[in-house]
TIROKE-244425 format. One record per residue (C-alpha): residue in three letters; x, y, z. Coordinates in Angstrom, 3 decimals, padded with zeros to 6 digits. Layout:
BEGIN
(node ALA; (X; Y; Z));
...
end
This chain:
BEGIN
(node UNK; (097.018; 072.155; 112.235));
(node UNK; (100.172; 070.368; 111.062));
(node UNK; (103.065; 069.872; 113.595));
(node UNK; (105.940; 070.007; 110.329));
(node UNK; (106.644; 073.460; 111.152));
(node UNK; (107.432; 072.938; 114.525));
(node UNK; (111.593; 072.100; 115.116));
(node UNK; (112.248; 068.918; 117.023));
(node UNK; (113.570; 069.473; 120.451));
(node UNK; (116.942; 067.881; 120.445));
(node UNK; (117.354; 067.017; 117.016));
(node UNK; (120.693; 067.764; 114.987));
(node UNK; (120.891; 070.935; 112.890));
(node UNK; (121.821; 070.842; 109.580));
(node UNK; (121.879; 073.244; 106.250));
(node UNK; (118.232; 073.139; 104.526));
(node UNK; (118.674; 071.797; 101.141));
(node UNK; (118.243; 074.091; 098.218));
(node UNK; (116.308; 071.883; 096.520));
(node UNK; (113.402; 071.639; 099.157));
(node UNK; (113.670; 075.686; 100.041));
(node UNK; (113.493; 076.125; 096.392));
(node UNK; (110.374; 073.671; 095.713));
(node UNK; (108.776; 075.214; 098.979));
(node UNK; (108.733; 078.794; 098.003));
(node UNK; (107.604; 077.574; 094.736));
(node UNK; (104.670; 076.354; 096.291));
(node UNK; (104.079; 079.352; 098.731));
(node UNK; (104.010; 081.832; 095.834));
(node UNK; (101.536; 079.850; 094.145));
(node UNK; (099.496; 079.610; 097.048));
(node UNK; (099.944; 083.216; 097.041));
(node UNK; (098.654; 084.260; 093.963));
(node UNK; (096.024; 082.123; 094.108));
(node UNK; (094.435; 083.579; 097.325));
(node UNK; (095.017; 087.276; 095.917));
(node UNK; (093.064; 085.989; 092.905));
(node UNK; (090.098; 083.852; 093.943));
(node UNK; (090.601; 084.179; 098.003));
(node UNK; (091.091; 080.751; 100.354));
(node UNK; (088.337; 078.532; 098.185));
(node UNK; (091.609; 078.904; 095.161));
(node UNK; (093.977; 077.394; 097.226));
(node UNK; (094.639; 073.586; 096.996));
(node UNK; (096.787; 071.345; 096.940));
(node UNK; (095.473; 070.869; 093.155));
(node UNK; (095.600; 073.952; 092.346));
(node UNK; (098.936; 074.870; 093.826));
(node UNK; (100.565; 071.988; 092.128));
(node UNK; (099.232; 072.708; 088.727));
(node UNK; (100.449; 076.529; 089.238));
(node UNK; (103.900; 075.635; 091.169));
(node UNK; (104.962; 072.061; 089.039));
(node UNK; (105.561; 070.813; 092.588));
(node UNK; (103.756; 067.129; 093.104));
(node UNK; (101.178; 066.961; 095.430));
(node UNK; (102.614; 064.201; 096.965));
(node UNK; (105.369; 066.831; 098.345));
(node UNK; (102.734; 069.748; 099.113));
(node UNK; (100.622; 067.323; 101.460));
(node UNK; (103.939; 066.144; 103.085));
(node UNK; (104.928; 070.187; 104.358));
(node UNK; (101.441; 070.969; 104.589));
(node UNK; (098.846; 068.073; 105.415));
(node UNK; (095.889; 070.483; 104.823));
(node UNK; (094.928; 073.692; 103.427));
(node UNK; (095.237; 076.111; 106.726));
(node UNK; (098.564; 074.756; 106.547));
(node UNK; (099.466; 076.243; 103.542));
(node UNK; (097.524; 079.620; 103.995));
(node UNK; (099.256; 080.191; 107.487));
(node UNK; (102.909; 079.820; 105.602));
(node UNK; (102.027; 082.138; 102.928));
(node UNK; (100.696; 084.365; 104.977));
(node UNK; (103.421; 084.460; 107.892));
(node UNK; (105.795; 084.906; 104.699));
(node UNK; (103.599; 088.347; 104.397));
(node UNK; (103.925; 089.371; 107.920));
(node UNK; (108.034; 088.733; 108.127));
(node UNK; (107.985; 090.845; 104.873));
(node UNK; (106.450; 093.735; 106.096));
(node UNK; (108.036; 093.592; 109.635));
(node UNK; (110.568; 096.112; 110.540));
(node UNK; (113.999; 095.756; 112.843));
(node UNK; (113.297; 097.626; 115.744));
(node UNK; (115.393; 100.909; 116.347));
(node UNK; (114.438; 101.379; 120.275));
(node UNK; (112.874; 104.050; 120.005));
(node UNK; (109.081; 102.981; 121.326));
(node UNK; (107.345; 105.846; 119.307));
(node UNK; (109.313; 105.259; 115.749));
(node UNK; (108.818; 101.362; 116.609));
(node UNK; (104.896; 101.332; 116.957));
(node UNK; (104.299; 103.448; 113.553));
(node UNK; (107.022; 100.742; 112.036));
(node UNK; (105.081; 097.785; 113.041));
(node UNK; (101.506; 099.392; 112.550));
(node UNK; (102.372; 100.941; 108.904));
(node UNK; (103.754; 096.871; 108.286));
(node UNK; (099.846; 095.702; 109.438));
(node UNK; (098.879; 098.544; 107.128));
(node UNK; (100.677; 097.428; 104.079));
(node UNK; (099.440; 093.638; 105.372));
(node UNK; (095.546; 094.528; 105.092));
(node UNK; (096.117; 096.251; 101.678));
(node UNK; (097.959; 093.320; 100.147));
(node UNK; (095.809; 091.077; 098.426));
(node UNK; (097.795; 087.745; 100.391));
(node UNK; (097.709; 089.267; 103.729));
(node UNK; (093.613; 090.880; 103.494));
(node UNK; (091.873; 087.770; 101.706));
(node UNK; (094.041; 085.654; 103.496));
(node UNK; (092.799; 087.209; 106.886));
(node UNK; (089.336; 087.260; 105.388));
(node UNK; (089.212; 083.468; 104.816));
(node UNK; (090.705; 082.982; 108.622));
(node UNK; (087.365; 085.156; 109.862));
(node UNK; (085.086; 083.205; 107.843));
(node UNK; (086.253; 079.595; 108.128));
(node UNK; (086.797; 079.778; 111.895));
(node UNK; (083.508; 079.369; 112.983));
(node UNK; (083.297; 076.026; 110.886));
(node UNK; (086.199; 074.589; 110.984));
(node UNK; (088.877; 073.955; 113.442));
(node UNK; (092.021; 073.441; 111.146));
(node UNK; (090.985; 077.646; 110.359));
(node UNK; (090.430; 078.471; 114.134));
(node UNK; (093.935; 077.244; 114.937));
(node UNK; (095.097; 078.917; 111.946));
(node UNK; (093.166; 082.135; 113.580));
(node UNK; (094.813; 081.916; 116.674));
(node UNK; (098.554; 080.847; 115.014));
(node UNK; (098.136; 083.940; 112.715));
(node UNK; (097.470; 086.435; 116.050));
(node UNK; (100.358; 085.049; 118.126));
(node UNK; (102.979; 085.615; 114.830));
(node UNK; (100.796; 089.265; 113.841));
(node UNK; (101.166; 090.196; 117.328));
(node UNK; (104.650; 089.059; 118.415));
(node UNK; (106.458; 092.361; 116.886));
(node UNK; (104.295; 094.929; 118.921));
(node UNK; (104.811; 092.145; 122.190));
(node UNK; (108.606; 092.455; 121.598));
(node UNK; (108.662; 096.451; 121.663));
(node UNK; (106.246; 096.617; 124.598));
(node UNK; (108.279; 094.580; 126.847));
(node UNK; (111.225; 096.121; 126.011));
(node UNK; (109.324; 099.102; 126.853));
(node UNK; (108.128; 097.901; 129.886));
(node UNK; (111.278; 096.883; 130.596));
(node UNK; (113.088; 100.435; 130.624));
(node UNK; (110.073; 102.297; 132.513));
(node UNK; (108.585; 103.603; 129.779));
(node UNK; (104.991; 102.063; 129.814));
(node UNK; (102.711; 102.807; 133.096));
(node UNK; (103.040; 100.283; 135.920));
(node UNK; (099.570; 099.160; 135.644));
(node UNK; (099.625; 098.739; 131.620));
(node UNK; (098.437; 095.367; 130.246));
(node UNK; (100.221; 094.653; 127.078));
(node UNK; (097.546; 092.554; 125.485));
(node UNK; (094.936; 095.011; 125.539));
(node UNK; (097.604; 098.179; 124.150));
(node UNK; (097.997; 095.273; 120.960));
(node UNK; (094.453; 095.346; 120.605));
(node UNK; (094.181; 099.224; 121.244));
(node UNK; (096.949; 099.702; 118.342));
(node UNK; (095.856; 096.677; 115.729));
(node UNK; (091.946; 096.883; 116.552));
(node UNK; (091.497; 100.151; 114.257));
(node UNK; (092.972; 098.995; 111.611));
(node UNK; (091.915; 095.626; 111.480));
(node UNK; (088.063; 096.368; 112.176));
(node UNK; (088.572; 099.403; 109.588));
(node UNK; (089.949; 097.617; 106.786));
(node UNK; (088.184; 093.720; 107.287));
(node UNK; (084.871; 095.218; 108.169));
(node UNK; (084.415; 098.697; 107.258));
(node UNK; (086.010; 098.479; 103.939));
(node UNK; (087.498; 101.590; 104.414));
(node UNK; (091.329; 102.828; 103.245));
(node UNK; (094.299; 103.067; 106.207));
(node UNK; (096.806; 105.674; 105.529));
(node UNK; (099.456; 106.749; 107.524));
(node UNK; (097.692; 109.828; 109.274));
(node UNK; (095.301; 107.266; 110.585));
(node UNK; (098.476; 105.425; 112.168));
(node UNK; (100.014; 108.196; 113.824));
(node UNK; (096.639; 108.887; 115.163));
(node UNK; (096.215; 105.512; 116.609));
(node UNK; (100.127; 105.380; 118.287));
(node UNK; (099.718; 108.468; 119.635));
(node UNK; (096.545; 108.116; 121.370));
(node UNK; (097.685; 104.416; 122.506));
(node UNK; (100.967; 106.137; 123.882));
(node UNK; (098.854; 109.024; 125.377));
(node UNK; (097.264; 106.369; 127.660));
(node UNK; (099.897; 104.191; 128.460));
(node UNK; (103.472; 105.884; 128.662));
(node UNK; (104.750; 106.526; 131.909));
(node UNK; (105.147; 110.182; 130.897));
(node UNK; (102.237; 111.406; 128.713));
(node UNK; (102.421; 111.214; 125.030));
(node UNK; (106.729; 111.093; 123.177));
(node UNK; (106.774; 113.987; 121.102));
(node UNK; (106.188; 113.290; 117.717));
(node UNK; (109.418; 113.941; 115.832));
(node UNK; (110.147; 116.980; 112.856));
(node UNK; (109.038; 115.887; 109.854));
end
């Protein structure tokens, strides 16, 4: 996959122009659309163009193909639905989980996931896309388990990547595969077992409603 979203080690910051942020979120709302309407075969750079007015000559220089564009519009999804963490490991977990909840009901975030588990296989732009997609889905529940880990609160022997795939698994094989609804019962649930098994002491309360 393209290297343009990657910052240049060393080079000089300076303000984005408002122009190209403009032009660029232009283009990712297009790209948008078009995957909640006709899933990843909609998005092009043709199509994107037509919808957004920006050239193609611009769309192929910030993204050089079309896994490109679908991780951008996605990753837009995921900072969208992310929440600022209060501390609190319990509160945090639901936060991030209910934000991968609202991400597999939103039209972007679930076909766009779909195309990822389809195109993988086949093509290699789409299994770097697969695996650039799990490191920025994942990175919210990493940063509240090590701070976890950090103040005692997780088990000495607890592996963080497997409690991410204890708390996203559900939800992600329910939703992509089962077809079925996520609500927030179904969240709890999932926390509180995951926190059952891994906190240092047994399962945090779940607060008053």
């Amino acid at each position: 996959m393209n290297d343009v979203r990657q910052a240049t080690a060393g080079a000089p910051q300076r303000d984005p122009d408002p122009r190209v942020l403009r032009s660029r979120q232009a283009a990712l709302t297009a790209a948008q659309e078009l995957l909640a309407e006709e899933g990843w075969s909609g998005v092009t750079h043709v199509a994107v163009a037509a919808r957004s007015g920006i050239g193609r000559t611009t769309l192929y220089r910030h993204w050089p193909d079309v896994a490109a564009l679908i991780h951008d519009a996605i990753v837009q999804r995921i900072g969208q639905v992310r929440r600022a963490p209060s501390g609190d490991l319990r509160t945090d977990l639901v936060g991030e989980l209910n934000g991968l909840r609202q991400l597999l009901h939103d039209p972007v975030g679930e076909h766009g996931m779909r195309a990822v588990l389809d195109r993988a296989p086949f093509d290699p732009a789409f299994e770097s896309l697969k695996e650039a997609l799990y490191q920025a889905g994942s990175a919210g529940f990493r940063t509240i388990l090590e701070t976890a880990d950090a103040n005692g609160e997780l088990s000495p022997d607890t592996e963080l990547p497997l409690v991410i795939d204890q708390l996203a698994g559900p939800l992600i094989f329910r939703r992509l595969f089962a077809g079925l609804a996520i609500d927030a019962d179904y969240v709890n649930t999932i926390v509180d077992d995951v926190l059952r098994l891994h906190t240092a002491r047994g399962l945090t309360p779940r607060p008053e409603s």
